[in-house]
N, C-alpha and C positions, 0 to 999 in steps of 0.2 A: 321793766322790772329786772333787777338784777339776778344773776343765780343764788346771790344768800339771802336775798329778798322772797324768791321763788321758794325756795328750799322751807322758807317759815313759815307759808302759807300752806304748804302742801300738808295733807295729814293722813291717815293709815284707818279705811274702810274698811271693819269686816262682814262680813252678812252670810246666813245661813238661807236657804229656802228648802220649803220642810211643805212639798206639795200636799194634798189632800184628796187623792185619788181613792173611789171606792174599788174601780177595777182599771185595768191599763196598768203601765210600765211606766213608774215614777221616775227613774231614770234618765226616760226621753223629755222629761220635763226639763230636770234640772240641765240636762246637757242645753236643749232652749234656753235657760235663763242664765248658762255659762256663755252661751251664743252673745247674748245682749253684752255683755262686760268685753267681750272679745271686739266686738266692733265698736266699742268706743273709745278704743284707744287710749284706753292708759294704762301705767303697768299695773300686774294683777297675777298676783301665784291661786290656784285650784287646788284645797288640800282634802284631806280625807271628808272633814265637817264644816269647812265652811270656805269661803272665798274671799281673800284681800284684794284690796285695791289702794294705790296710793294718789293723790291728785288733790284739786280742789275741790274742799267740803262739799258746795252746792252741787256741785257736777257729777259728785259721788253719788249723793243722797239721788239725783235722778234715776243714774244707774240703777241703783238699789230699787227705787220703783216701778224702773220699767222690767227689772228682774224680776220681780213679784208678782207682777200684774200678769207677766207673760204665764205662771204658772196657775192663777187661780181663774 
């Protein structure tokens, strides 16, 4: 696949996780489910409300569920 072939396919993930903790430090959560997106290697900016990620669709949307899964 070429780079401007690459470049069309690729597309821009965002997702929040919005844990549901009665007691404990939600924080420690979300830093786990920033854990998941960090070791999958693809690029990905952390901003105040939510988390980007750039790459391919399918591989994103995993991401995103194993991001979620880890928090609830």
């Amino acid at each position: 696949m070429s780079d401007t072939q690459k470049q069309n396919t690729e597309v821009y993930v965002a997702f929040q996780v919005i844990p549901r903790l009665k007691t404990g430090n939600n924080f420690e959560l979300v830093d786990q489910a920033i854990e998941i997106v960090r070791n999958a290697n693809v690029p990905y900016q952390v901003s105040a409300m939510e988390t980007t990620m750039k790459g391919e669709l399918n591989q994103l949307l995993e991401i995103v569920i194993a991001a979620q899964a880890k928090v609830y």
